[in-house]
C-alpha positions as CSV (number, residue, x, y, z in Angstrom):
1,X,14.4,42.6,9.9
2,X,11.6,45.0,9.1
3,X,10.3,48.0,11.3
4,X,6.8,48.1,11.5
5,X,5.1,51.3,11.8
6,X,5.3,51.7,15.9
7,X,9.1,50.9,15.4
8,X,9.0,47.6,16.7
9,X,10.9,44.7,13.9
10,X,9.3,42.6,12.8
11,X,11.0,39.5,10.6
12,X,10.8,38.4,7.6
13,X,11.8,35.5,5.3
14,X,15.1,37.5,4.1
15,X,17.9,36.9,6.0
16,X,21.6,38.2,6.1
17,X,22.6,34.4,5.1
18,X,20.3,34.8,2.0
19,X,21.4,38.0,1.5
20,X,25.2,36.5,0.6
21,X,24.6,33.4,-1.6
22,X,25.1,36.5,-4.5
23,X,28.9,36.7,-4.7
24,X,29.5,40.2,-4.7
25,X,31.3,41.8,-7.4
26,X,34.6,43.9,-7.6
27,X,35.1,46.3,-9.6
28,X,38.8,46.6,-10.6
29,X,40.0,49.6,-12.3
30,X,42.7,48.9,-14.7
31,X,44.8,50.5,-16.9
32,X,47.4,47.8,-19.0
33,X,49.8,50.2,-19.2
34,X,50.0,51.0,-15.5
35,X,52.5,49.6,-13.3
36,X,50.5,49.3,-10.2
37,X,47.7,47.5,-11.7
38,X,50.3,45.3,-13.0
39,X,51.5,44.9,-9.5
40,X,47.5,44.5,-8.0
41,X,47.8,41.0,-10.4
42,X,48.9,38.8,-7.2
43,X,46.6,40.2,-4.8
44,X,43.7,40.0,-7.3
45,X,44.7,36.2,-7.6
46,X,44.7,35.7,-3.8
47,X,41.5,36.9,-3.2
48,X,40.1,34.7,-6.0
49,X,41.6,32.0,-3.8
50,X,40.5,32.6,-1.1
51,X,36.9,33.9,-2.1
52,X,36.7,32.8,-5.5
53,X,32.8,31.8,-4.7
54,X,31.8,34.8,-2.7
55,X,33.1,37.4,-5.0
56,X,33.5,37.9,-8.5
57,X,36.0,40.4,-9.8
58,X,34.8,42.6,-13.2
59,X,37.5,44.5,-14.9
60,X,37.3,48.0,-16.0
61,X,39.6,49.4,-18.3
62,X,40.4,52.9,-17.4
63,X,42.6,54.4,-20.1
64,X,43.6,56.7,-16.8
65,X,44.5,60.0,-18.0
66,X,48.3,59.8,-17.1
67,X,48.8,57.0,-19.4
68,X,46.5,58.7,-22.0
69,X,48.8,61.4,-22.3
70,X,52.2,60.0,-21.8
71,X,54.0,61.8,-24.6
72,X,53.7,64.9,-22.2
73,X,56.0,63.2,-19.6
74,X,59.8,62.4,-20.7
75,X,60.7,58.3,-21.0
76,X,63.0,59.0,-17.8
77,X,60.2,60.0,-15.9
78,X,58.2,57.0,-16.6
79,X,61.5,54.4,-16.4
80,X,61.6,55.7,-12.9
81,X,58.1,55.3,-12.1
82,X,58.2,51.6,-13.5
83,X,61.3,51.1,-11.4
84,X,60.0,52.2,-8.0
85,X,56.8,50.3,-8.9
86,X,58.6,47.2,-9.3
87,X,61.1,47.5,-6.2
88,X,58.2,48.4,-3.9
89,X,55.8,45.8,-5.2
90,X,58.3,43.0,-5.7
91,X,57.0,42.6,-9.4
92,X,59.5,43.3,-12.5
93,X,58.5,46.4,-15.1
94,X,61.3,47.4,-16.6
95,X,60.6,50.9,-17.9
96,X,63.9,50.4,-20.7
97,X,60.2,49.8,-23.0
98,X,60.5,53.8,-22.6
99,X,63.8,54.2,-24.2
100,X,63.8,51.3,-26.2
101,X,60.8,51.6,-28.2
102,X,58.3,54.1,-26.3
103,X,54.3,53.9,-26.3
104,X,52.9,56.3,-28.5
105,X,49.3,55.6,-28.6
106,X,48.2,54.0,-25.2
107,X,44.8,53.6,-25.8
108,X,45.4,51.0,-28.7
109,X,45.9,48.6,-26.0
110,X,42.9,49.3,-24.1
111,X,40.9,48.9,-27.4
112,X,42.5,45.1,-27.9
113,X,42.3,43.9,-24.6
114,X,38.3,45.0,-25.5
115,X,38.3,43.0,-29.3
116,X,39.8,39.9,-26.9
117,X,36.7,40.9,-24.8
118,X,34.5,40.3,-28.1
119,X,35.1,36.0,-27.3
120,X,34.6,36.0,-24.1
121,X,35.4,37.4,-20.5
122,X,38.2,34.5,-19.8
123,X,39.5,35.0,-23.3
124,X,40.2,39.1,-22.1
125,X,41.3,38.5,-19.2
126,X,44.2,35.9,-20.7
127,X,45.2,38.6,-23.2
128,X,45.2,41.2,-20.7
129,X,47.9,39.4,-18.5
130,X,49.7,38.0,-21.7
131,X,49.9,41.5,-23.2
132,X,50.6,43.0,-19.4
133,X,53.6,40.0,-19.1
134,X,54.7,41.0,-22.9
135,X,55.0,45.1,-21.6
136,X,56.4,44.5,-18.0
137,X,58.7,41.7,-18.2
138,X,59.9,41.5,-22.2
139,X,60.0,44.8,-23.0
140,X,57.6,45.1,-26.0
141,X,55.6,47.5,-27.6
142,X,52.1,46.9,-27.0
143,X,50.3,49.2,-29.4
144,X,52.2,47.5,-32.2
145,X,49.6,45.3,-34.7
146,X,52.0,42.8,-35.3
147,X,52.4,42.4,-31.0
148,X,48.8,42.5,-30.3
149,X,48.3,39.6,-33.2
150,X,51.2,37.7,-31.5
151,X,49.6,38.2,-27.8
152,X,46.3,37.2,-29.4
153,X,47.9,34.1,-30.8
154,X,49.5,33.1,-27.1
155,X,46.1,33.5,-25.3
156,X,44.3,31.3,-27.8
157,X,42.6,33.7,-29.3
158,X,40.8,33.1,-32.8
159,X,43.3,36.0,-34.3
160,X,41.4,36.0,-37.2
161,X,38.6,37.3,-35.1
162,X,40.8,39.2,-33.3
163,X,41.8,41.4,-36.6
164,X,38.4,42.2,-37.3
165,X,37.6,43.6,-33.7
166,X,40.9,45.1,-33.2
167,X,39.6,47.8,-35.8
168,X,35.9,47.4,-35.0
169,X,33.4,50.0,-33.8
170,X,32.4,47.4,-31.0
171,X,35.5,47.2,-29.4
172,X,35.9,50.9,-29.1
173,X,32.8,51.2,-27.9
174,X,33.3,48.6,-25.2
175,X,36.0,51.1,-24.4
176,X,34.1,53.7,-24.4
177,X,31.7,52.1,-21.9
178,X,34.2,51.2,-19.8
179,X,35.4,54.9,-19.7
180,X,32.0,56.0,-18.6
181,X,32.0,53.3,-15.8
182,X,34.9,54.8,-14.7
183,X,34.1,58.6,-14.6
């Protein structure tokens, strides 16, 4: 509906039906090293169910600052965080990753779940729950080469490709994109 000029409407060819053949698109701020976006994974899932061809979800990696700086907070600290995640969101992160073999460079995973990125959007978003499944529930470290390689390998990945990128200027700057989206 338009308004014309003596504030009467007018109407016009667009309509509200029109207006929603688009699907509209969700912007999910994530951060693979963050319980609660591990814990978002069902509900994102749902909604695709439900409104898989009205909406379309777009990831957006965040490299949020408390992750970024997790050497200032002690493994005990972020073991509990995990645990309360997991018993108020019903999904498992065992922080023992913290004790066990701690996470020393977090953006290193935000960079490979960008080289996955590099073959394709379903291809990142496979690694991305593979390597989120591999820090949650098995207890790995995810900023290890030899880890991503193996995640990259599970997700179908062309690891060769994935090598290359891992340590590519694109992928970082895919990152880096990604972090201005965010700010």
């Amino acid at each position: 509906m338009v308004f014309n000029s003596s504030g009467t409407s007018t109407s016009t060819n667009i309509s509200w039906k029109n207006l929603c053949i688009k699907p509209i698109e969700i912007y999910v701020f994530i951060d693979p090293l963050c319980p609660e976006c591990w814990a978002l994974e069902p509900v994102l899932k749902k909604l695709l169910i439900e409104f898989g061809d009205k909406i379309s979800i777009r990831h957006v990696l965040t490299g949020r600052l408390t992750s970024l700086n997790i050497s200032k907070k002690a493994p005990s600290e972020i073991a509990k965080v995990w645990e309360r995640t997991a018993s108020r969101s019903g999904m498992s992160c065992d922080g023992d990753v913290w004790f066990e073999d701690p996470i020393h460079k977090p953006s290193t995973a935000s960079v490979a779940v960008k080289a996955a990125e590099l073959q394709g959007k379903k291809a990142g978003l496979r690694f991305l729950r593979k390597l989120q499944e591999i820090l949650f529930l098995e207890k790995q470290n995810i900023t290890k080469k030899e880890i991503l390689i193996s995640i990259a390998r599970d997700a179908g990945l062309d690891v060769e490709e994935f090598k290359k990128d891992l340590i590519s200027e694109a992928a970082c700057k895919a990152f880096q994109c990604d972090l201005k989206i965010t700010r």
